[in-house]
Structure formats: C-alpha cells, structure tokens
N, CA and C of each residue as an Amber inpcrd file, in Angstrom:
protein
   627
 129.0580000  42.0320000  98.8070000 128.3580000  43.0970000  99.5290000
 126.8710000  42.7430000  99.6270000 126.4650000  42.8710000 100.4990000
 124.8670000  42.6780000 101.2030000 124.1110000  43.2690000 101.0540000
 122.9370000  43.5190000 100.1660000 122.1160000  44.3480000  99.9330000
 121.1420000  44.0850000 101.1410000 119.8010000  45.1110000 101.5490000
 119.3190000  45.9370000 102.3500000 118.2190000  44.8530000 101.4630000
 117.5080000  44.2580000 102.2530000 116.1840000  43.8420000 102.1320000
 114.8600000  45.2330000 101.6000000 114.1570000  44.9650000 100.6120000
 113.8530000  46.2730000  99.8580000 112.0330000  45.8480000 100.1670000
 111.5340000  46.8390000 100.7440000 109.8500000  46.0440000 100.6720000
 109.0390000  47.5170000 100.0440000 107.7850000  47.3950000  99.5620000
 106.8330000  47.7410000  99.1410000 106.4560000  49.0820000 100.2780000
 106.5720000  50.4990000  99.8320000 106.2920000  51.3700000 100.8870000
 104.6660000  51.3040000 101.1280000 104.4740000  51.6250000 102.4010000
 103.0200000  51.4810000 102.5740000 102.7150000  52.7000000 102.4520000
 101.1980000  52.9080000 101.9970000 100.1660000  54.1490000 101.9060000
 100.1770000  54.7300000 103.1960000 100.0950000  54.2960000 104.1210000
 100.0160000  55.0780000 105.0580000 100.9490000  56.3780000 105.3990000
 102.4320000  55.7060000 105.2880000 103.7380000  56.3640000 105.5460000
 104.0720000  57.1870000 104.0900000 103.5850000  56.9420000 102.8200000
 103.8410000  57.3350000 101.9610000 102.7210000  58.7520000 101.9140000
 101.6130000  58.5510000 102.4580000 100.6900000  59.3020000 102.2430000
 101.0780000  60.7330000 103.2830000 101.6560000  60.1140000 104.8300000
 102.3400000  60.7470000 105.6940000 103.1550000  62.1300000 105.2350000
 103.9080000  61.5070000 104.2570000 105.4280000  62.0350000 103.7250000
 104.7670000  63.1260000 102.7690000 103.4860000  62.9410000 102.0460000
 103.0790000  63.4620000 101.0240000 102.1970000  65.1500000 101.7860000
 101.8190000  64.9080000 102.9160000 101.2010000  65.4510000 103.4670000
 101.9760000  66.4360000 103.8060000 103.0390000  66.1570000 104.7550000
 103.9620000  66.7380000 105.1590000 104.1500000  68.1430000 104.2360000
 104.9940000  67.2330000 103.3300000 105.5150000  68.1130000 101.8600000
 104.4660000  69.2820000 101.5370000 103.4220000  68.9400000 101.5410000
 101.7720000  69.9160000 100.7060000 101.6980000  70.6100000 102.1740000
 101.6950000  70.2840000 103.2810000 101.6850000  70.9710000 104.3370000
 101.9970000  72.4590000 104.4660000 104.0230000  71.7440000 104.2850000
 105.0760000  72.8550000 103.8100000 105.0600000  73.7030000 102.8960000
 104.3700000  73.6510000 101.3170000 104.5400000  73.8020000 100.6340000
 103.2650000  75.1500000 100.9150000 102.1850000  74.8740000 101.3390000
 100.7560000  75.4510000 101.5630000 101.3590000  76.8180000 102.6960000
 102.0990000  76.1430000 103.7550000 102.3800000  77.6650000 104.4200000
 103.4660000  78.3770000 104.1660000 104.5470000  77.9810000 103.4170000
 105.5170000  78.7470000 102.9460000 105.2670000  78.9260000 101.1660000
 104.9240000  78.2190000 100.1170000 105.3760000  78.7790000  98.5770000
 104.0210000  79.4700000  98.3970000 103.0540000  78.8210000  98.9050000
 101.9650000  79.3940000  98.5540000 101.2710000  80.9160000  99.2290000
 102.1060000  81.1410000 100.2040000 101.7240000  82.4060000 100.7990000
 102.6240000  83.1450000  99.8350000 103.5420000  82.7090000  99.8670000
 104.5410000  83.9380000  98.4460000 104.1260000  84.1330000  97.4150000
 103.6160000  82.9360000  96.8040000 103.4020000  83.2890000  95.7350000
 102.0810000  84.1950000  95.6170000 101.1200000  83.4540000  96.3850000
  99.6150000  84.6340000  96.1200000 100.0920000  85.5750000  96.6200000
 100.7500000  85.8300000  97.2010000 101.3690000  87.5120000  97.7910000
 101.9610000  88.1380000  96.5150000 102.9540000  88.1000000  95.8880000
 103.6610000  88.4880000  94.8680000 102.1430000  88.1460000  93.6520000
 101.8740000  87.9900000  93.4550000 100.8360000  87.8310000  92.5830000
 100.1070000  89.3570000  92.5630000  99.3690000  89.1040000  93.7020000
  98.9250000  90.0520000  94.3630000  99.2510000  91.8800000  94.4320000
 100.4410000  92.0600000  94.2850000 101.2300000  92.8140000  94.8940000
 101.2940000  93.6320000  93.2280000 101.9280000  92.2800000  92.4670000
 102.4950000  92.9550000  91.1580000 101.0970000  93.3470000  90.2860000
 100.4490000  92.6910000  90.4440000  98.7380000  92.6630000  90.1850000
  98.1290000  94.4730000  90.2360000  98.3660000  95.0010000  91.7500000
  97.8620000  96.2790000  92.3170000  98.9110000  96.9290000  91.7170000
  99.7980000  96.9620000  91.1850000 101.4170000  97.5910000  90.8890000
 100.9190000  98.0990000  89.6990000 100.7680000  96.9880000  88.8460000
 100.5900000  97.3820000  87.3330000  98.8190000  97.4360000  87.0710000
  98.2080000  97.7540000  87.9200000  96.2980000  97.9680000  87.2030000
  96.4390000  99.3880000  87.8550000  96.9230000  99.9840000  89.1190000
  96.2890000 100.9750000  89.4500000  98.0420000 102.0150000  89.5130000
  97.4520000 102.9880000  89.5760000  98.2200000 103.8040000  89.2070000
  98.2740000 104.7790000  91.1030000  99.5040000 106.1830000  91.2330000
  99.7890000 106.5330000  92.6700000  98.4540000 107.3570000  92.9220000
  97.6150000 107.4630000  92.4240000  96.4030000 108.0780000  92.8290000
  95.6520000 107.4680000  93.2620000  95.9190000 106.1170000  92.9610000
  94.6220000 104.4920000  93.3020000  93.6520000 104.3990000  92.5290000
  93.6970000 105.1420000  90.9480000  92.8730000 104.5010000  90.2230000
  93.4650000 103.6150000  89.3560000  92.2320000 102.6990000  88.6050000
  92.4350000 101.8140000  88.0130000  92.7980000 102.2680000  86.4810000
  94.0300000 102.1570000  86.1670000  94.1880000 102.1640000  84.7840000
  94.2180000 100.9790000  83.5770000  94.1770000 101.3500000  82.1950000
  93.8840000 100.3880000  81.3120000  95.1280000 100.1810000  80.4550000
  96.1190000 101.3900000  80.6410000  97.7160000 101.6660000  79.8680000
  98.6980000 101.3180000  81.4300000  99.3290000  99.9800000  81.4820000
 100.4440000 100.0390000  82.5170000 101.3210000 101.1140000  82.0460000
 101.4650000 101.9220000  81.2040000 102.3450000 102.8400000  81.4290000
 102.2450000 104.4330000  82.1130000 100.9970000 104.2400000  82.6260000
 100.2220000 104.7620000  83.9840000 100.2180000 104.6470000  85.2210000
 100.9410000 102.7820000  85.3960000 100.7500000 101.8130000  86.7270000
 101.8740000 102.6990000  87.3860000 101.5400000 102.6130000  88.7170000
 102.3540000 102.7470000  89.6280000 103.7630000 101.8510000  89.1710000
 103.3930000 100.7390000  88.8590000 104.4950000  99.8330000  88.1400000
 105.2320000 100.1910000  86.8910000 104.4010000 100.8490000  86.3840000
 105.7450000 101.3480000  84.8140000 106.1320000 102.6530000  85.1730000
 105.4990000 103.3970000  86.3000000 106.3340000 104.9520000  86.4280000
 107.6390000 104.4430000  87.5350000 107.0040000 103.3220000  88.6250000
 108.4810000 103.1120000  89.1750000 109.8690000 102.2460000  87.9340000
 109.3790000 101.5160000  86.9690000 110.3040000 101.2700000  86.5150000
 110.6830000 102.1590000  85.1540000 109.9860000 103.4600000  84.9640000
 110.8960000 104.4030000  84.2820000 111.7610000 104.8280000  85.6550000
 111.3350000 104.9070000  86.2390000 112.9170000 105.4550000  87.7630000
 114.0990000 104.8170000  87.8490000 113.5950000 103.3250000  87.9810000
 114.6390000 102.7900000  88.1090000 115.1370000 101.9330000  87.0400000
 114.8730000 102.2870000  85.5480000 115.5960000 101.7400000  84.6150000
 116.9840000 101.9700000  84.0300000 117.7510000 103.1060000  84.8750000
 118.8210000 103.7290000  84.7750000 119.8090000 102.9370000  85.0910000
 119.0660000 102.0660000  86.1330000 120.4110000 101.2630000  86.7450000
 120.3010000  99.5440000  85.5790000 119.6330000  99.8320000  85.0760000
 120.2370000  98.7280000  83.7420000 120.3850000  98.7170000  82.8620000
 121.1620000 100.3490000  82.3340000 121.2940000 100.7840000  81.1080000
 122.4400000 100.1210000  80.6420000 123.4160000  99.9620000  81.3120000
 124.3460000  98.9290000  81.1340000 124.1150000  97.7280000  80.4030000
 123.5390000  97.3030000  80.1280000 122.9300000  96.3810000  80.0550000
 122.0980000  95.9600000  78.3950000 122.1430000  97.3480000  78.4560000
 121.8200000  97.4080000  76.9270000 120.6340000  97.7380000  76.2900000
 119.1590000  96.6640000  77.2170000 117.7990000  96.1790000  76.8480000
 117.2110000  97.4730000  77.4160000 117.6730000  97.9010000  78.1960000
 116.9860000  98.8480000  79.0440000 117.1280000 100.6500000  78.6030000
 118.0770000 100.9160000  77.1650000 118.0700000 102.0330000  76.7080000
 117.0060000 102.1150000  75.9240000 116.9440000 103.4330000  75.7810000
 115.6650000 103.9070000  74.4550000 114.7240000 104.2330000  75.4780000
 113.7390000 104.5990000  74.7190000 112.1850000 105.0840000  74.9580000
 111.4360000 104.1920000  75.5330000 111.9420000 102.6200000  74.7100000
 110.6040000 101.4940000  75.2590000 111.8220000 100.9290000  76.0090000
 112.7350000 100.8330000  76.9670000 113.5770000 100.4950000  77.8260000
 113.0790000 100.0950000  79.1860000 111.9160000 100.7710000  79.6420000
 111.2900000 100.6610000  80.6430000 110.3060000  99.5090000  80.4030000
 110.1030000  99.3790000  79.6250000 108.7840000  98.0910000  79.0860000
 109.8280000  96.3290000  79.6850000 111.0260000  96.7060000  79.0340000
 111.5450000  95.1090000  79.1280000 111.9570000  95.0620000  80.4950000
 112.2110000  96.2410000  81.4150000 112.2810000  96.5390000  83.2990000
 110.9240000  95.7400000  83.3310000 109.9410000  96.4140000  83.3360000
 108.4000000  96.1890000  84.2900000 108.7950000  94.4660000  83.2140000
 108.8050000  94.2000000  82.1020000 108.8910000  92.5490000  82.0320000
 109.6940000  91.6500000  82.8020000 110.4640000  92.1070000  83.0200000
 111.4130000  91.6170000  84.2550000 110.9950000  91.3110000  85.5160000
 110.8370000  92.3110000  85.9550000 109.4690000  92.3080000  87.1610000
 108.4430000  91.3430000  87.4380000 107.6550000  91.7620000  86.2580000
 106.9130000  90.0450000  86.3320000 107.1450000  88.9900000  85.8940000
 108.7410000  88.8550000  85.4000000 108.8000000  87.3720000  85.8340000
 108.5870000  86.6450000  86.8610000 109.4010000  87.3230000  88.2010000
 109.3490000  86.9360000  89.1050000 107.9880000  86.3060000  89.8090000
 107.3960000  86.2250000  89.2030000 106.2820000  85.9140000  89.4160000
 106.2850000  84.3940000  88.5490000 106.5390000  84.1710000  87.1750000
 106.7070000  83.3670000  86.5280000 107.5420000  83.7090000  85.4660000
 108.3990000  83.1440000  84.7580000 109.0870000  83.2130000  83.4900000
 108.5060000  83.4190000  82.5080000 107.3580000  82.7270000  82.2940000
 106.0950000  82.8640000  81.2190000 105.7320000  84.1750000  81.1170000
 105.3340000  84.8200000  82.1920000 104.8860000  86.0570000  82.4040000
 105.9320000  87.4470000  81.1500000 107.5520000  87.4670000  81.2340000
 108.3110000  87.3740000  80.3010000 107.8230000  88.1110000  78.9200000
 107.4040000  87.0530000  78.3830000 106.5360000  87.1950000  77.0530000
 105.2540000  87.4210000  76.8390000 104.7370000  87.2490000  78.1790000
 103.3200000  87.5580000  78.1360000 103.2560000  89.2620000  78.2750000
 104.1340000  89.7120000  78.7680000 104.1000000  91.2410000  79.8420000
 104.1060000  91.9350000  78.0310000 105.4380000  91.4230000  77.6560000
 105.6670000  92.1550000  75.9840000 104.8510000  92.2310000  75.2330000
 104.3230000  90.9340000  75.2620000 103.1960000  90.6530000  73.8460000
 101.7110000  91.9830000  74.6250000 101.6480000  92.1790000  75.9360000
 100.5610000  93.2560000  75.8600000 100.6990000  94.9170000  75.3150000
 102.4160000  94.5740000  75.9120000 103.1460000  96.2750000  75.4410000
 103.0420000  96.3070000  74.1460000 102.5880000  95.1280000  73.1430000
 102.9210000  94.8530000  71.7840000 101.6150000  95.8810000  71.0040000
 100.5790000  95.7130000  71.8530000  99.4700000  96.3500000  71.9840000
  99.4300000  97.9310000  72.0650000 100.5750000  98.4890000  72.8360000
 101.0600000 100.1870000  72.6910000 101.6010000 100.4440000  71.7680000
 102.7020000  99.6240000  71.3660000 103.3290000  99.3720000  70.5930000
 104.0770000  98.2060000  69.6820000 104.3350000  98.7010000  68.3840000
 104.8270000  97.2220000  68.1250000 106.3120000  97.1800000  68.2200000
 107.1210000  98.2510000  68.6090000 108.2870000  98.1080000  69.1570000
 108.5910000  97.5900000  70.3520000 107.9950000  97.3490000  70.8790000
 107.6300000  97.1890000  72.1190000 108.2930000  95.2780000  72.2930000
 108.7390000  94.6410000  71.0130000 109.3130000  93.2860000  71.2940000
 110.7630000  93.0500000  70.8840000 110.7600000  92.3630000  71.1660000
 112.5390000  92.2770000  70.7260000 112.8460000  92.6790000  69.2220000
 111.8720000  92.7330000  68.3170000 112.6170000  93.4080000  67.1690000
 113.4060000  95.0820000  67.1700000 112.9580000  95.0780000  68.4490000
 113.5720000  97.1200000  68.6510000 114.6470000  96.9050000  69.3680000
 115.0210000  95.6830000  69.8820000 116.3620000  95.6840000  70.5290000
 117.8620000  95.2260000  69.7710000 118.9150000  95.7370000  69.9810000
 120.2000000  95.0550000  69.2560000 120.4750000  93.6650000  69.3350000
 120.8400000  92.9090000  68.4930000 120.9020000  91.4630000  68.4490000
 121.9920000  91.4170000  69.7540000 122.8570000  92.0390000  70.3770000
 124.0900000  91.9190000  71.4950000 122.3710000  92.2110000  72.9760000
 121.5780000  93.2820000  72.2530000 120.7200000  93.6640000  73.8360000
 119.8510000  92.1910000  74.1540000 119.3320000  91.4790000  72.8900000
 118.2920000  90.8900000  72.9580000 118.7030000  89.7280000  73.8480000
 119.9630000  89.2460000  73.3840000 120.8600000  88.5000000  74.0330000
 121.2700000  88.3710000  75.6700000 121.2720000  89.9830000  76.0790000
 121.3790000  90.3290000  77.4500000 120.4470000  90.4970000  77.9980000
 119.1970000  90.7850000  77.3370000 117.5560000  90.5400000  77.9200000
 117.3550000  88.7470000  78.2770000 117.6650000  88.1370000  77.5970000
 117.5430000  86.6340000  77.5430000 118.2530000  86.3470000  78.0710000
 119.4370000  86.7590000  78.9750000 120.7060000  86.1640000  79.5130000
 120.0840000  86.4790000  81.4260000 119.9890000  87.9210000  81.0160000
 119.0070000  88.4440000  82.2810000 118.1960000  87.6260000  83.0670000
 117.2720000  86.8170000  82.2580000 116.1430000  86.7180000  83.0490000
 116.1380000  85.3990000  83.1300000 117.2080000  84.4380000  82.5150000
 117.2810000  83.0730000  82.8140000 118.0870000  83.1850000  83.9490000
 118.9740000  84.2380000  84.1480000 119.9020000  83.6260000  85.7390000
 119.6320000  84.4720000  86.7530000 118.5860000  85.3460000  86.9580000
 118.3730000  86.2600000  87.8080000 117.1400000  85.5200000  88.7380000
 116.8910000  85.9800000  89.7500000 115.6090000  85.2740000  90.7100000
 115.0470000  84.5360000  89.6610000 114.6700000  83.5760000  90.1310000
 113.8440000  82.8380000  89.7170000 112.3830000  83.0680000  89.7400000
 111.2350000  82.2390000  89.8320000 109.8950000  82.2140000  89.8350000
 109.7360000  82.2690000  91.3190000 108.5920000  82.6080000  91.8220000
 108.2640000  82.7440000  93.5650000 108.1580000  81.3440000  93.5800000
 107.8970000  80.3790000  93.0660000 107.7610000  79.3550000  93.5660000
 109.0010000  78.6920000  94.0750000 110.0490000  79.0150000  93.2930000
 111.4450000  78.3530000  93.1480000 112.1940000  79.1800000  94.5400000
 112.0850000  80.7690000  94.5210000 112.5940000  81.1810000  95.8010000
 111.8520000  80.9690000  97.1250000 110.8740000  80.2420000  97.0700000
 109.3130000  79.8950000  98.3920000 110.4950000  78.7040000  98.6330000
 110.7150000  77.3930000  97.5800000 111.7540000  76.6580000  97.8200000
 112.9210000  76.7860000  98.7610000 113.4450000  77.6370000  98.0230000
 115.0240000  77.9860000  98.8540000 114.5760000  78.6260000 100.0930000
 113.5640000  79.1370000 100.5420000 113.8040000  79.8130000 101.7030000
 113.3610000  78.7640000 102.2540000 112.7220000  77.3410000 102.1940000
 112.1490000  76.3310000 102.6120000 113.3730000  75.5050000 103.2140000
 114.0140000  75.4320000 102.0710000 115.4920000  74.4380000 102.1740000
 116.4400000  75.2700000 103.1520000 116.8980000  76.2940000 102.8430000
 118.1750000  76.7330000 103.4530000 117.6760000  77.3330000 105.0120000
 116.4540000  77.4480000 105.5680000 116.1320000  77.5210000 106.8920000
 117.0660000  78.8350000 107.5530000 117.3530000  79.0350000 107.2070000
 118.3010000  80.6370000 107.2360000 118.0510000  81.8140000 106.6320000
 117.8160000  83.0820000 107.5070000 117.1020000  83.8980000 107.1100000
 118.3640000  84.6500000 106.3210000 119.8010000  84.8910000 106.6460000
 121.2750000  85.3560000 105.8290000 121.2800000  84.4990000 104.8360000
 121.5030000  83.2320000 104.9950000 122.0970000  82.4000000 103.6620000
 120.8240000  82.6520000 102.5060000 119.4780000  82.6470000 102.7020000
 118.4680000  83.1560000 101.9020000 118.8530000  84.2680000 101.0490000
 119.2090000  85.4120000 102.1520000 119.4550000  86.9450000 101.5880000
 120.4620000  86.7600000 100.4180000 121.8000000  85.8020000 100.7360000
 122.6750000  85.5470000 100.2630000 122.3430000  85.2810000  98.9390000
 121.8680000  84.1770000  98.8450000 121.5090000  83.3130000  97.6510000
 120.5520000  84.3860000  96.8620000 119.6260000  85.0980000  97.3860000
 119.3360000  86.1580000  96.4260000 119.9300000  87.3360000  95.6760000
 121.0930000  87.6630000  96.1890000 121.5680000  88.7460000  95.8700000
 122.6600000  88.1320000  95.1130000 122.8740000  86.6730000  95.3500000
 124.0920000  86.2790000  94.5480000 123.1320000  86.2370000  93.1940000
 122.1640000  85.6080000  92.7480000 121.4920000  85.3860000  91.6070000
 121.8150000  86.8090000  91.0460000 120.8760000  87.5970000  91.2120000
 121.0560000  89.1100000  91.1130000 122.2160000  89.4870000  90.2790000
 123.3190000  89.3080000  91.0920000 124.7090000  90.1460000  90.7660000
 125.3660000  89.2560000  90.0470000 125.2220000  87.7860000  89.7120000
 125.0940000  86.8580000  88.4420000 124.9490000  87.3520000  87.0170000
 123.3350000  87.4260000  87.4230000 122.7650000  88.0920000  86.0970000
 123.1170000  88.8350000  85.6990000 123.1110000  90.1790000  86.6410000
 123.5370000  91.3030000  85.9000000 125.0790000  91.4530000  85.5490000
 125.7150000  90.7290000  86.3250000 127.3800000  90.5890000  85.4730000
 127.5820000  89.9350000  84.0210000 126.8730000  88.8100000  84.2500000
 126.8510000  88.1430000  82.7270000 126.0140000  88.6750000  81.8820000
 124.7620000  89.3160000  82.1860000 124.4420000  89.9590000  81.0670000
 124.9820000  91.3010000  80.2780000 125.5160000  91.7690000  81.2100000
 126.5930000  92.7200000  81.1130000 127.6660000  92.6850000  80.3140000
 128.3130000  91.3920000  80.3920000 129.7460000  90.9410000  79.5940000
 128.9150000  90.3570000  78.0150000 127.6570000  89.6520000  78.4500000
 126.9610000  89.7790000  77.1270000 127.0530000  90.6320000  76.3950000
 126.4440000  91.7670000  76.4850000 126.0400000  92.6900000  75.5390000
 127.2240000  93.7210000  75.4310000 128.1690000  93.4230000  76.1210000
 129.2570000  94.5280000  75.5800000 130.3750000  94.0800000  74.7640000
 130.5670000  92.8150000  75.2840000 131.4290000  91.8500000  74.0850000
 130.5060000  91.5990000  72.8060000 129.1790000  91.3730000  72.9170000
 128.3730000  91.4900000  71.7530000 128.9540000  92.5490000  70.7700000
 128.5780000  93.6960000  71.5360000 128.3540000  95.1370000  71.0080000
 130.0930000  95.3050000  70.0500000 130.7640000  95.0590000  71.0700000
 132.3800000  95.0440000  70.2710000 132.8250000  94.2360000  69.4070000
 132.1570000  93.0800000  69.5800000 132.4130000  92.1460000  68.1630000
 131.7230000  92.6110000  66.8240000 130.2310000  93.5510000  67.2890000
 129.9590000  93.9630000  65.9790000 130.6680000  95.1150000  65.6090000
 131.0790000  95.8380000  66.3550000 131.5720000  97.1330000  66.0380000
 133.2020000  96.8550000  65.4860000 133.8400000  96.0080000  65.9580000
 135.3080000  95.3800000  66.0000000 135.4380000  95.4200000  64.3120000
 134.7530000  94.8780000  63.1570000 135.0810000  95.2660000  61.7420000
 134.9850000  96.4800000  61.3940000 133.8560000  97.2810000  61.6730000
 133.5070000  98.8590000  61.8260000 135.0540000  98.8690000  61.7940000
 135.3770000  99.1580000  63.0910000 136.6470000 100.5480000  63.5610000
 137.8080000  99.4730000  62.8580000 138.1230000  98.6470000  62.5780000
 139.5120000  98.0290000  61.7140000 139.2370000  98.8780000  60.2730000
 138.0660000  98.8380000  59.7170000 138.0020000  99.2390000  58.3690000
 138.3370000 100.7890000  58.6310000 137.8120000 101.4960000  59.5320000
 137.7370000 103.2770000  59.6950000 139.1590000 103.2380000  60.1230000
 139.8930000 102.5440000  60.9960000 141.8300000 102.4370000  61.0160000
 142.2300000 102.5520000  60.3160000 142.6100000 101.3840000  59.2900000
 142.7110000 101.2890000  58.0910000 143.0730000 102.1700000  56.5370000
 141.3990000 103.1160000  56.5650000 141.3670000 103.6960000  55.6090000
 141.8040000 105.3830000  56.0180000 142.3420000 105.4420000  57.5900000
 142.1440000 106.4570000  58.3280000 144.2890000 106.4340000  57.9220000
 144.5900000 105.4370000  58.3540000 146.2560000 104.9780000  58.0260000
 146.4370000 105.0810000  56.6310000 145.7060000 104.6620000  56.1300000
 145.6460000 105.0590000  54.2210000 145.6700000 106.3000000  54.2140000
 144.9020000 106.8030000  54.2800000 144.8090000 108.4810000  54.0210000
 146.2510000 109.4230000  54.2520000 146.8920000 109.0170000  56.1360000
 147.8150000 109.7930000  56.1550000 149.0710000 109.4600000  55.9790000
 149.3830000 108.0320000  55.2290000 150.8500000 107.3690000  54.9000000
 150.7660000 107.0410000  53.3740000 149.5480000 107.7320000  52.6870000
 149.5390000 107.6180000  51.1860000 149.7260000 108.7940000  50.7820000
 150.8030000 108.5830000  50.4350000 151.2330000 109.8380000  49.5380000
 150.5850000 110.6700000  48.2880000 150.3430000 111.7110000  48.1600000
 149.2000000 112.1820000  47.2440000 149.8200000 112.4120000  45.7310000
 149.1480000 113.3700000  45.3980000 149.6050000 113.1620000  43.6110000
 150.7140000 114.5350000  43.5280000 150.1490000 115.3150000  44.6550000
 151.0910000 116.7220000  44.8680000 152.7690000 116.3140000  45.0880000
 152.3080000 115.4140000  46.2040000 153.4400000 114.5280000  47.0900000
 154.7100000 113.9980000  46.2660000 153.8520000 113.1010000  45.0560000
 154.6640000 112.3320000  44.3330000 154.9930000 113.5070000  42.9100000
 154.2870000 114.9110000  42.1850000 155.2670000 115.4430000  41.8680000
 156.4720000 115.7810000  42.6130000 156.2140000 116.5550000  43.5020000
 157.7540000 116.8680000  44.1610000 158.6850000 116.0760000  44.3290000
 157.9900000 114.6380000  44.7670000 159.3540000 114.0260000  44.6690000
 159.7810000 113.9250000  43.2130000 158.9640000 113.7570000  41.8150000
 159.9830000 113.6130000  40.4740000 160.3890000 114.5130000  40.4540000
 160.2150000 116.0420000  40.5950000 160.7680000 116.3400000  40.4370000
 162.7740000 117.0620000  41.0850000
C-alpha cells in the first residue's frame, strides 16, 4: 500500500485555518457566553424591584428558583429549606461547572448548611450526578450549535441532556435512598413477624395446660 507523500504545512494555510476557527468561535461561543454571563450576573445582584442586593436570596434569581424548585424535588438535593440554594447552583453552572462550588461556598456564607454536608449521602450523589450530565458550560453548547448547524437537532440535543440528567439522577437517589432504608424495613418485618407468630407466655400456659 502507497502512502500519500506527507510535507510540512505552511503558515500561511495553517494560520488561514486558525483564523477561520477564532473567527467562528468570536461570533457564535463568545456572544453566548458574555450573554449568559451577563444575564445570570443581573439575575442574581439585583432583585424584581431593580435594586442591587448583597443576599442572592433576594435576587430575582433565588426567588425564581424557590418557584421552580418543586420540579426537582424528586430528586432529592432540592428538598428542605436550603433546596433552593443547590437550584440557583445549578443555574450557574451553566455558565461554567466551576461556578458549582463556587455559587455554594458563597451560600456557605448564609449559611453553613448551605454545602453538601446538609444533604443525604443518596441526594449528594444526585446533585453530582445532575450537573455532570445536564447542559453543559455555554462554551460547550456555543459548540454544538456551531457543529450541528440546525436550529431542531440543537433543541434536540438540549433537551435530550436535560431529560438524561434528570432521569439518572433520579434513579440515583431513589435506589440510593432504598438501599439505605432496605436494612431499616427487613429488621422492622422481621421483628414485626416476631411479635405476631411468637407465641406469648399467656399463649404457652394454655397450651400446658
């Protein structure tokens, strides 16, 4: 078999290709991303009156995600009082993953429940399961809408991530939750079947006699 004569790419064409790419990259990831930056930025500093607050749990951003933290109670991370804190962390991932731990470690500051030590070892699990397979970073979805050139197959690919996550984090934390509980209720069976097939001390006079 004949190999393909292999030469030295030139700067010119290489520099071409490079351009291109930063071109692309400048009018599609980078308008998303400073947009979403932007966006989540005004979300969580100012609050529905348009002032500037110093507690996000003021922001326009933590009162919409006490609203809509209902729909990931399922889920596990998202019950309780501070339930809404690991929502609005969610949120700004999308922005970056980093963001994640950064969002907590400020709530850490309201509170110190406020980090995964207040969550169930099955929730913490479905918080972490969450946010590795759900949208990605704006940079990564600036990508895909780059690549797939389709404004449906885009939609697609987002909502499939989405309904990913939240399925598997879902089967996370409830198979979690039942494996811990699964010795619980065998032992309460158990001693519950003991009770009404053990014959008592009343029981066993009558029968001597």
């Amino acid at each position: 078999m004949e190999l393909p004569a292999y030469h030295v790419p030139q700067a010119k064409n290489v520099g071409l290709h490079l351009w291109e790419k930063l071109k692309d990259y400048l009018h599609r990831a980078a308008t998303i991303i400073a947009g979403s930056i932007v966006v989540i930025w005004f979300l969580s500093s100012f609050s529905f009156s348009f002032q500037m607050v110093d507690n996000i749990d003021y922001s326009m951003l933590g009162q919409i995600a006490k609203v809509i933290n209902y729909i990931f109670y399922p889920l596990g991370w998202a019950q309780g009082s501070y339930g809404w804190m690991y929502t609005v962390a969610s949120f700004t991932g999308l922005v970056a993953k980093e963001m994640v731990p950064a969002t907590l470690g400020t709530f850490a500051g309201i509170s110190e429940e406020a980090l995964i030590g207040s969550l169930s070892l099955p929730a913490a699990f479905s918080f972490m399961a969450f946010n590795l397979l759900t949208v990605p970073c704006m940079a990564s979805v600036s990508a895909a809408r780059s690549e797939l050139r389709s404004r449906r197959k885009f939609i697609e690919t987002i909502l499939f991530w989405i309904a990913t996550s939240y399925i598997v984090s879902m089967i996370v934390y409830w198979v979690g939750t039942i494996t811990i509980l699964l010795p619980v209720l065998l032992i309460v069976l158990v001693l519950f079947f003991i009770w009404i097939f053990l014959p008592s001390k009343k029981d066993k006079r009558l029968v001597n006699q």
